[in-house]
N, C-alpha and C positions, 0 to 999 in steps of 0.2 A: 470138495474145494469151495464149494459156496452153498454158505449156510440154508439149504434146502428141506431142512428135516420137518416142522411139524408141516410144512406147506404139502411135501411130496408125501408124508405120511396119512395126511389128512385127505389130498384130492384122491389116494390110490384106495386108501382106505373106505372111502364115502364111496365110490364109485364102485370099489368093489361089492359093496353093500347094495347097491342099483342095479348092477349087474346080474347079479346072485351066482358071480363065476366060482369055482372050485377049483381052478387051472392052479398047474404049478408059479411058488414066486422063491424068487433064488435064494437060498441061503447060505451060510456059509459055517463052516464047522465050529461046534463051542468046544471040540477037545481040547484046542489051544488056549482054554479060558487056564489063567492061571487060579489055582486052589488057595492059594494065599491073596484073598479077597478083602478089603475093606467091609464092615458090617452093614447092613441093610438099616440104617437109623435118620435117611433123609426123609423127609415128611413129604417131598415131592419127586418128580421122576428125572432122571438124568439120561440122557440121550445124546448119545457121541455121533458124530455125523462125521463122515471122509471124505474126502475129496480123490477120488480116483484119477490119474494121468496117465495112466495106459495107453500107448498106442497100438494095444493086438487089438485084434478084431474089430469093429463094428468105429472105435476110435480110432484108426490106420490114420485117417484122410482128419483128421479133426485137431489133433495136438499140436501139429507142427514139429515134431520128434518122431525119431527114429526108436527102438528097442520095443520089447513085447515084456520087461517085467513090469508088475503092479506098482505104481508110487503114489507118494499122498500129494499132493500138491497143498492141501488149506487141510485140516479139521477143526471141529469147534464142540465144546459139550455144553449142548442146549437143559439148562435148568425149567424145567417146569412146574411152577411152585404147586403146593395144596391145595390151593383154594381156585386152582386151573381157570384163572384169568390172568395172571401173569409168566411173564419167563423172559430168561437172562442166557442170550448164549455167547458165550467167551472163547474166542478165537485163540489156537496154541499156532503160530509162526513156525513153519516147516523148518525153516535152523535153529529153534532152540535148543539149545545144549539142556537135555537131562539126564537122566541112568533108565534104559530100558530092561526091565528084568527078562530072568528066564522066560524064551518062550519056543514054541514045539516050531520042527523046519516040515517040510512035507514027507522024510522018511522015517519020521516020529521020535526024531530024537528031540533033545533041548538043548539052544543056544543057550553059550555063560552068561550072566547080567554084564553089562556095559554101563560102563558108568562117562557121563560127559560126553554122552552123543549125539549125534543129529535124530529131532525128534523125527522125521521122513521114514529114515531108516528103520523105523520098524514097522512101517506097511512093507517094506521090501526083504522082508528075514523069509530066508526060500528062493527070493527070484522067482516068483511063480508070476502067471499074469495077472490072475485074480488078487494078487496081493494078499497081505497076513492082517484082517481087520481082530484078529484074536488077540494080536502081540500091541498091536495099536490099543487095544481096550487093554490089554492088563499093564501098558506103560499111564496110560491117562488116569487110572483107578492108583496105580502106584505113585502118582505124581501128584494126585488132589487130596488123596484120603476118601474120596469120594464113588460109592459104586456104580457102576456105569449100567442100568437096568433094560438101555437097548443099544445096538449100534447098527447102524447103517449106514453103506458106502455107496454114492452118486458119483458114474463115471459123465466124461466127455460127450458122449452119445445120449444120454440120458437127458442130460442136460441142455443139449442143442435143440431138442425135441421137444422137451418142454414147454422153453421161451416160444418153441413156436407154436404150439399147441396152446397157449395162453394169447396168441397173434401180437406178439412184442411188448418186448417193456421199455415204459419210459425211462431215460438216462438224461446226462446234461455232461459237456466236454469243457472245459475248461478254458482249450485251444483246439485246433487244427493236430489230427494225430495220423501220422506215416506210418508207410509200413517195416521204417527201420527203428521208429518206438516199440514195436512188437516184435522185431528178429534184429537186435542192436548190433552183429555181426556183416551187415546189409553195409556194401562198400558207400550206396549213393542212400538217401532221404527215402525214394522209390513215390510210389503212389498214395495218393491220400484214400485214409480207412474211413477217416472219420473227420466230417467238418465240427468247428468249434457251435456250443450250443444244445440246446435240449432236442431229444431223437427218439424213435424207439427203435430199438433191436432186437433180434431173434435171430434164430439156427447159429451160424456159425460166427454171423455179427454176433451175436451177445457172448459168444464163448470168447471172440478176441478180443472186446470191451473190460471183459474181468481180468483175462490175462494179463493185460499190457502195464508194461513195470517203469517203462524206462521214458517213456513221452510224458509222464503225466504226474503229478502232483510233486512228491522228494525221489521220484524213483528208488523207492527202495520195498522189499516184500512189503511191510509193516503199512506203508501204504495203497498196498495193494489190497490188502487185508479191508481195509476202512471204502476201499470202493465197492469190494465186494460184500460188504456187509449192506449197504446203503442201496446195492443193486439190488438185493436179497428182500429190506423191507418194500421195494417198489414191485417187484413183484407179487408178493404175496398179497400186497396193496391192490393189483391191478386184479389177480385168482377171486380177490371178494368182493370187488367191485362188479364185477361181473354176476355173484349169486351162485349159492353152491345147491344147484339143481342138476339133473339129469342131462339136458341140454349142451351146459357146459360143461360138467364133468365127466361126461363117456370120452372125448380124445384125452382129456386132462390125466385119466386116470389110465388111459393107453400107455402113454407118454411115462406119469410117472410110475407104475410097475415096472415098464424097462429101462428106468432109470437107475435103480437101488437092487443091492443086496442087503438082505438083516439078518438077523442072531436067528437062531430057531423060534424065542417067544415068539417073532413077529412072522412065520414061515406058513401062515394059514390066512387063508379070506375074514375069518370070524375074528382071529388076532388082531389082523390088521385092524378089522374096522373098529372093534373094541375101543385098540388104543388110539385110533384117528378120532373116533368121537369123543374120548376125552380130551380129547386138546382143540376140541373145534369151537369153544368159549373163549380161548387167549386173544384177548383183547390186542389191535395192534400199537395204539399208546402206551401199553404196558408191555411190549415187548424190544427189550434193552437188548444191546450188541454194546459187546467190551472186547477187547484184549488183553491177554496175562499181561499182569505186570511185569514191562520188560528193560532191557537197558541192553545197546550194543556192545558184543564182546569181541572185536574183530570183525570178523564177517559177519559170525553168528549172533545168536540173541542169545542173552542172557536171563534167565530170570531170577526179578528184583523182590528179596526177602527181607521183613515180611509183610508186604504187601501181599502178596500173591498166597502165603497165609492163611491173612485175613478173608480175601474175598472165598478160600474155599470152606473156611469154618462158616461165614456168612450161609452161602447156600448150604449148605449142611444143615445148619439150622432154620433154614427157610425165609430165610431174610431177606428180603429185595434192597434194591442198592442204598437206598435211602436209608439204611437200616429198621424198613418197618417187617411187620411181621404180616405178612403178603394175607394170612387169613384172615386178619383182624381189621385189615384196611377195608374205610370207605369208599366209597367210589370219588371222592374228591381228594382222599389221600388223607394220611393220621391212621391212628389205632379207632378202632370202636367203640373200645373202653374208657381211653384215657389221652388217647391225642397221640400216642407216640409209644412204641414198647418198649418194654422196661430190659433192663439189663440179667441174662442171664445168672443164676447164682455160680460163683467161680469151686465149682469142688476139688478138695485139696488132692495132693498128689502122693499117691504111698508108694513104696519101692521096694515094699515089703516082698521077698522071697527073688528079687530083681538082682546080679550081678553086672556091676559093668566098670571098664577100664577106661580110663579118662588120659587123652592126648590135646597135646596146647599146639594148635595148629598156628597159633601168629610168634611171635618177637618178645611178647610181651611177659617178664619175668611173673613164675608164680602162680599162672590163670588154668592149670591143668591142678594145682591144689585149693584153687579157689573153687573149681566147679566140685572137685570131687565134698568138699567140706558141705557144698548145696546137697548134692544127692546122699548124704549120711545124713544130712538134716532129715533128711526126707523118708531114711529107712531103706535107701539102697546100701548094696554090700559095695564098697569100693576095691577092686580086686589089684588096683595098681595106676600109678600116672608114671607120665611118660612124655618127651617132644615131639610131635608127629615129625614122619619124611620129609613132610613140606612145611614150611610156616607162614604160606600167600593165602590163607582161607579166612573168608571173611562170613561166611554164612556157619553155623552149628551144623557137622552133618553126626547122625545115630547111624550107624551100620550095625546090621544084625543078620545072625545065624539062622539055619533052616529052624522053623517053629517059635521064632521069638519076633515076629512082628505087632505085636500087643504089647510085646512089653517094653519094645522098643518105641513106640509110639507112648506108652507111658511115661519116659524117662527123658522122649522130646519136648513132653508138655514143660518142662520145668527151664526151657531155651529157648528166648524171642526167637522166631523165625526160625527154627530147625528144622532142617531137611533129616526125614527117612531114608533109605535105601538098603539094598538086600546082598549081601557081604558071601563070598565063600568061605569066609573066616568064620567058628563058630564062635560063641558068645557076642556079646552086646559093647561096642566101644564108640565112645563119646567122641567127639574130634574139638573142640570149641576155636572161636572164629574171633576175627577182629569184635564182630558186631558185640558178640557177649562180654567182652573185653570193656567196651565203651557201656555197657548197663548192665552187669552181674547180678539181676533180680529176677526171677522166676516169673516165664509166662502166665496169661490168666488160660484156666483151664479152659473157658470157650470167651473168646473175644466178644468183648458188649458191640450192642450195634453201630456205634458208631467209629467201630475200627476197619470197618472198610475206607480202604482211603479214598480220598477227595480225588484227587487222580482220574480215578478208576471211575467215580460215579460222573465226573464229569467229563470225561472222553466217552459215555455211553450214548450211542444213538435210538432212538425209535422207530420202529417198523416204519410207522407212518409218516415219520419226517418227508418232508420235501426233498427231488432227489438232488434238484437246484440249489439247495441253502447252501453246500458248501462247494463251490467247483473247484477247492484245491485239490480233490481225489475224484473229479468226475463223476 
């Protein structure tokens, strides 16, 4: 739920290295990893982090809910570039509407793919308490293009323990916060949690500081999200302020091993340290906090194509927001070479030995034979068009058969902003959307750098921002 990963990766990891423990650390099973994987081609490492809401065990007393199944309440996949002084983690809003693929329940069978569901819901496929950190990685890998190389889940417990094992982190309030900002069901105001102004917090103060939705900034998740990011770099701001010695890191490293579970790579003391010492050079000015590009859809979130895109070819290709190439920058920023990197070459798109049916998802006459006339350009076999069910789609989606995710992902390059997804239908069908309607020209096969959008780079905050600079999110 807040963004904790290379900090708790790093103090458990360092610590366990000082220790010289061999004790068990929890992990959680990779049977559920789905086999239909994104290829291993980022230049940096990708690290999904959960936020557990569990009120079994040890989190009873700490949620403020009732029920013993596993939920996500925040996750975020933390980018850690190559040249392991920068990183960029991008927060996914627990109602965003995506497509969860197949994934295994705990009596080893497999859920069908869900298309347009709450992205939460798939830490909770099972109902189990531990929750499904397997189906969460293979919905984030499904949803970025991007392989997700660790994951780790930080519950309630873990977390209260930490802030105080750290002896509190600085915050700043906006206003005066009650305690029917944090239980909005609260008939009267009730007692005050928190006076207005800079504070620090721990144990279970800092858990209701991150929670609290409705006293503070637009009350809504989305700025929830943005406090708990902001709480996140004053933390890890205060863990190194302090000095990563022996001293400080034996409670630190208490604290964060029982705060997380990880994938099996990271299920060993040597592991751990491994990958904690390669991230213990990320600079925290060059550590950015974003959220998917999103737009309200009702209650839920939406996300906005293609932005969201562009930022995941971005980190794919290891490109920090600015569009530079994270290796090649100086330490005042620019390339090394040349001031700024150059724009990938666009290679072209073949569709050679590729079938697929083409449906015109909008209103608009004729756009289900415009697209297919693109994919014949291109050497795709065009098997048929057709008006889809619906005709409210405004984004490109590619649906495809079991073993045609490669070549569905081929056949999306050729559509701004197309969305993938995994179909019980076999073969490969197009859907095209308003968007392609309004520009019917073939995406670039890898977005130059400057198509991350402005948005995106300039909603990004820094670890080490001030936590006072902006008190509309506390």
């Amino acid at each position: 739920m807040f963004g904790l990963s290379f900090l708790v990766l790093l103090v458990a990891g360092v610590g366990w290295g000082y220790l010289k423990l061999t004790g068990s650390i929890d992990t959680f099973s990779a049977d559920g990893v789905s086999g239909d994987r994104p290829p291993d081609t980022s230049e940096g490492q990708n690290v999904l982090v959960i936020g557990s809401d569990s009120r079994s065990g040890a989190n009873s007393g700490l949620g403020g809910g009732t029920g013993d199944v596993g939920r996500s309440d925040t996750a975020f996949l933390l980018h850690v570039y190559a040249d392991h002084k920068h990183a960029v983690a991008v927060s996914i809003p627990r109602d965003t509407l995506v497509d969860i693929p197949a994934c295994k329940k705990p009596d080893g069978g497999w859920t069908a793919p869900q298309h347009n569901a709450i992205f939460n819901g798939a830490f909770s496929v099972g109902e189990t308490a531990e929750g499904n950190p397997a189906c969460t990685q293979n919905t984030v890998e499904h949803l970025t293009g991007l392989r997700v190389d660790h994951t780790i889940v930080v519950d309630f417990a873990g977390f209260s323990a930490l802030t105080s094992a750290v002896g509190g982190v600085p915050v700043c309030l906006p206003q005066d916060i009650y305690q029917r900002d944090l239980n909005p069901k609260r008939a009267t105001r009730g007692s005050l949690i928190f006076g207005k102004g800079p504070q620090s917090v721990s144990g279970q103060r800092a858990l209701d500081y991150v929670r609290i939705r409705h006293g503070i900034g637009d009350g809504s998740d989305i700025g929830r999200i943005k406090r708990q990011q902001a709480f996140v770099g004053s933390l890890v701001k205060k863990v190194k302020s302090r000095g990563l010695n022996p001293t400080t890191l034996l409670p630190l490293a208490n604290a964060a091993t029982d705060a997380m579970t990880v994938d099996p790579g990271l299920g060993s003391a040597d592991r751990l340290l491994s990958f904690a010492m390669s991230m213990k050079n990320v600079d925290l000015h060059n550590t950015k906090f974003v959220t998917i590009p999103w737009r309200y859809q009702g209650a839920r979130v939406a996300i906005v194509e293609p932005d969201a895109g562009a930022l995941w070819a971005s980190l794919k290709a290891d490109r920090t927001l600015d569009g530079q190439n994270a290796a090649g920058k100086r330490a005042g920023g620019g390339s090394a070479a040349s001031g700024g990197a150059s724009a990938s070459p666009t290679a072209p798109v073949s569709g050679a030995g590729i079938d697929v049916a083409v449906y015109n998802g909008t209103t608009v006459t004729g756009l289900a034979a415009r697209a297919a006339e693109l994919l014949r350009s291109h050497g795709f076999t065009v098997t048929g068009t057709a008006t889809a069910n619906a005709q409210d789609r405004t984004g490109t989606l590619v649906t495809y058969g079991p073993g045609l995710r490669d070549k569905a992902e081929t056949t999306a390059r050729l559509f701004p902003g197309a969305r993938t997804t995994e179909s019980a239908d076999a073969g490969i069908q197009v859907i095209v959307g308003s968007v392609y309607a309004a520009n019917p020209s073939a995406a670039p096969a890898t977005p130059t750098p400057d198509t991350v959008p402005s948005a995106v780079a300039d909603d990004a905050r820094s670890a080490d921002d001030d936590p006072c600079s902006d008190l509309s999110y506390g």
